[in-house]
N, C-alpha and C positions, 0 to 999 in steps of 0.2 A: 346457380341452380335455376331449370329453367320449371316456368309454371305453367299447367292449362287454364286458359280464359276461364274453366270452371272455378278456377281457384281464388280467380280474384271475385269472382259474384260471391263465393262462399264468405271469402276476407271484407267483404264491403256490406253483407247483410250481418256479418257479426261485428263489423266495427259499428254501426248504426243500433243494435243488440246490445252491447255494452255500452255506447253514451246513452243512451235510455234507461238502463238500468245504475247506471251510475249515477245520474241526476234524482230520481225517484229516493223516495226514504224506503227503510228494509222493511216498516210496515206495511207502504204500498207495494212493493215488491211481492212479498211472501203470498199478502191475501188476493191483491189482484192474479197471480198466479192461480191461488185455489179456483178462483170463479175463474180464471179460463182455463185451466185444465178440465171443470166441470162442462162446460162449451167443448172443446176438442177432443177428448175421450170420449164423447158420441155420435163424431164421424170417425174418429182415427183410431183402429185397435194393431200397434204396433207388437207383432210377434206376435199375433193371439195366439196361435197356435203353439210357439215355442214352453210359454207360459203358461196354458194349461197342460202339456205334457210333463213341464217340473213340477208346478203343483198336483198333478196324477199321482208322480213319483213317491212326492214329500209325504200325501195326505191321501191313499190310497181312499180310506173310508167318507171323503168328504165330499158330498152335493155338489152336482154340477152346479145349482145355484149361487152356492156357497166359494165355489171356486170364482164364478162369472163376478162375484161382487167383490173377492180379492181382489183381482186382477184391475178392474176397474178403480180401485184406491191406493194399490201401487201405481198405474199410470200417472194419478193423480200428485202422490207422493214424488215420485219420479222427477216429474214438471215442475214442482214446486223446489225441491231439493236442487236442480239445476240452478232456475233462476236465485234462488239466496245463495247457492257457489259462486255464482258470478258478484254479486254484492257484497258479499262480502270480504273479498280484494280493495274495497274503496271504502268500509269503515275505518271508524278509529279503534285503536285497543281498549278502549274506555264503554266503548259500546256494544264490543264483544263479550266485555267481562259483564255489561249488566245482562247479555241477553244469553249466555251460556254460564250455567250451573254448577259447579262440582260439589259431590258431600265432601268430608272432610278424610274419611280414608283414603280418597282419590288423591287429595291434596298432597297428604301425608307423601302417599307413595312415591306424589313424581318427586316430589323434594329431596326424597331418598334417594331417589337412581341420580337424579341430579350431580348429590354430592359424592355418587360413586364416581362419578368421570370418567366412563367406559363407553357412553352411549345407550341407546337403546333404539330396541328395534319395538315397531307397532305396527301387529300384526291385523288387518280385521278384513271386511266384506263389505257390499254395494249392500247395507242396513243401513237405515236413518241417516241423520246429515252427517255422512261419515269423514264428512273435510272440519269439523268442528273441532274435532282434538287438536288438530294442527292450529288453528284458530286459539285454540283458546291457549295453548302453550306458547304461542308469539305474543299474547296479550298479558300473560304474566311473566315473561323476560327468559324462557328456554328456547333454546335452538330447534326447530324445526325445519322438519325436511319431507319432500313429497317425491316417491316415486312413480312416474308417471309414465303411462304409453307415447312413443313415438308414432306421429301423425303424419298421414301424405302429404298434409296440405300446411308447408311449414310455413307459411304467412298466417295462415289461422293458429297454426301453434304458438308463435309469437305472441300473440292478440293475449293470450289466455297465460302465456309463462311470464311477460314482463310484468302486469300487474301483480302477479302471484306472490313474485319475486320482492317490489314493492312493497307488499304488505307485511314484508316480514318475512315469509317461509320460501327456503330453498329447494329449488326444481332437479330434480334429478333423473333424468331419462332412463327408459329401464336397462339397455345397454349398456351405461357408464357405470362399469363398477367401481372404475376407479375414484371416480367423486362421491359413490356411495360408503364406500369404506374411509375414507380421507374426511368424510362428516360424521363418520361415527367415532373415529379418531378425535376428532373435538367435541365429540357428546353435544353428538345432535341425536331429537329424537327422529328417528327416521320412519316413515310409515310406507307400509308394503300392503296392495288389498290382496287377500289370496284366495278371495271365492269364484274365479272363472277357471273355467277348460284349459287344463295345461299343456295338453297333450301329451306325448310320451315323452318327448326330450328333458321337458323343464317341469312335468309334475311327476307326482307319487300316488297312488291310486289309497285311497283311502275312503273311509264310508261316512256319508251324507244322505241322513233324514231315509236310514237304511238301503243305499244303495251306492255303489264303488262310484267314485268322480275322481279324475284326474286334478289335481289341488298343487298348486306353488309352493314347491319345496327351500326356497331360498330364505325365508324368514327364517326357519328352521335350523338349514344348513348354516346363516349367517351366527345366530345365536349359538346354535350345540359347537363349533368349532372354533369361536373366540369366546364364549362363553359371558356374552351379551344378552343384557335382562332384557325380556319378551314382555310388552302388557297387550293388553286388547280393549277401543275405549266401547263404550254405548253410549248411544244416545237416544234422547223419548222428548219428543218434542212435545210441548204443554196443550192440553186444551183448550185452558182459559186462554190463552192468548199463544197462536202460532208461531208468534215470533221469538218464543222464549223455548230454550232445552236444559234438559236435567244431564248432564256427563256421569259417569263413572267409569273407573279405571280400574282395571284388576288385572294384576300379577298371572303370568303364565311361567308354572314353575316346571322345573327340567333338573335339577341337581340328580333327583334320583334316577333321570332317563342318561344323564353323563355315566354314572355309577355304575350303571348295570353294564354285564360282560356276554357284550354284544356288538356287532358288526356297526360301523358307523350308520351304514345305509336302514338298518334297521331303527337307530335312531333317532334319525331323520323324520324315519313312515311314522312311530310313533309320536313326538311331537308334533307335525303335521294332523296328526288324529286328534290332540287333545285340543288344539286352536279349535281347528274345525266344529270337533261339537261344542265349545265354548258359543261358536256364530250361531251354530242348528239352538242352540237355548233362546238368543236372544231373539232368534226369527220366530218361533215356534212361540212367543211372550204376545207377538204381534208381527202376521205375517203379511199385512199390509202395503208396510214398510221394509220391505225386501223388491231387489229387482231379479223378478222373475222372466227377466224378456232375456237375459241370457242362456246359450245353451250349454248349463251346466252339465250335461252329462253326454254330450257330443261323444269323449272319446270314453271307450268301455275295454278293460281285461284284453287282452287275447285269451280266448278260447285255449286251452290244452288238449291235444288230440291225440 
């Protein structure tokens, strides 16, 4: 495959990106990011506009000032969130587990799907450090698996799957279904983010913080059709110290949506609805820590005439 000379400036400013981050400890990491995100968030507003039009959407009754200062702590969050994804490929499991959380229901649960041996699928959105569940289930000894977008720049995609790969969790491209179902066959937990624009082919229109958004119907369709348990994690990363998160995990249940005597496709819309507002709770807790630079609501209905 051949590359543009853009490619490689891109491959050599992130291979110098990761030994830098790699050599740094995660407390330098995380808070040095806070103070320069604070620095660059006051020349650089990426997608403002994108961003204030979802939060319009979400929070109709809410202060343009009040929006200007979200947006400015999700950039924030954004930046910080990146750089500990990258660091976190180059800990140990020992230091994952002191700096990620779970209550004990959490525990419970994955224990349980565990010893179902079916797999499971994990559903969730661009909230909090949403590569943490993955993290912290490689650091107590489950199989974990990321599905990930396919990038132009397969030299920088490398950069970022071989460490990944390294640290325990398996990379799964979003077009290989085959390797997707083949790790769910060995119960792995497999994680799918499904809060962007689907478009028509590969989403389900369903509503979001009161308005239709096209939404990834494959979590759905993977679970309602082999009848693979669904969770969704959260994460709330601490005050007292940013280096530390709180996990929980909860069950997304469907037994009654199999039951009911209805079109499979119907199926589908409905669990896709229930994930969904599961996300619209956790953001709406703290909307902060949402990325609002995507344009979640790009694709809309067709009209009926």
């Amino acid at each position: 495959m051949s590359h543009k000379p853009l490619h490689y400036v891109e491959y050599f400013f992130m291979l110098v990106f990761q030994l830098i981050i790699r050599l740094l400890p995660l407390r330098v990491v995380v808070y040095g990011a806070s103070y320069f995100a604070g620095f660059l968030t006051f020349f650089l507003k990426f997608r403002y506009d994108v961003a204030v039009k979802n939060l319009s959407s979400a929070f109709p009754e809410m202060s343009g000032s009040a929006k200007k200062n979200i947006i400015i702590q999700s950039y924030k969050n954004i930046l910080i969130y990146s750089f500990e994804s990258y660091k976190y490929m180059y800990i140990s499991a020992d230091e994952k587990k002191k700096n990620l959380r779970i209550d004990a229901d959490s525990d419970e649960l994955l224990s349980a799907i565990k010893e179902k041996g079916k797999g499971c699928v994990v559903v969730g959105g661009h909230y909090g450090f949403f590569e943490a569940g993955g993290h912290y289930g490689v650091s107590r000894g489950l199989k974990c698996a990321y599905v990930v977008a396919n990038q132009k720049n397969k030299l920088t995609e490398k950069l970022i799957d071989i460490p990944r790969e390294r640290s325990g969790l398996t990379v799964i491209h979003r077009k290989n279904m085959m390797k997707l179902f083949r790790s769910l066959k060995q119960n792995y937990f497999v994680a799918l983010l499904s809060d962007q624009n689907a478009g028509r082919k590969h989403g389900v229109f369903v509503e979001f913080f009161g308005k239709q958004a096209s939404t990834h119907k494959n979590p759905a369709v993977i679970s309602l059709k082999y009848n693979i348990p669904m969770i969704i994690v959260n994460t709330v990363r601490r005050k007292d110290d940013l280096t530390k998160h709180d996990l929980s995990f909860k069950k997304i249940p469907f037994d009654d949506i199999i039951s009911e005597n209805t079109d499979f496709e119907s199926k589908v819309i409905k669990l896709v609805q229930r994930y969904t507002r599961v996300l619209e709770d956790q953001i709406r807790t703290d909307p902060t820590h949402y990325w609002w630079i995507h344009k979640r609501f790009k694709t809309q209905p067709k009209r009926s005439k």
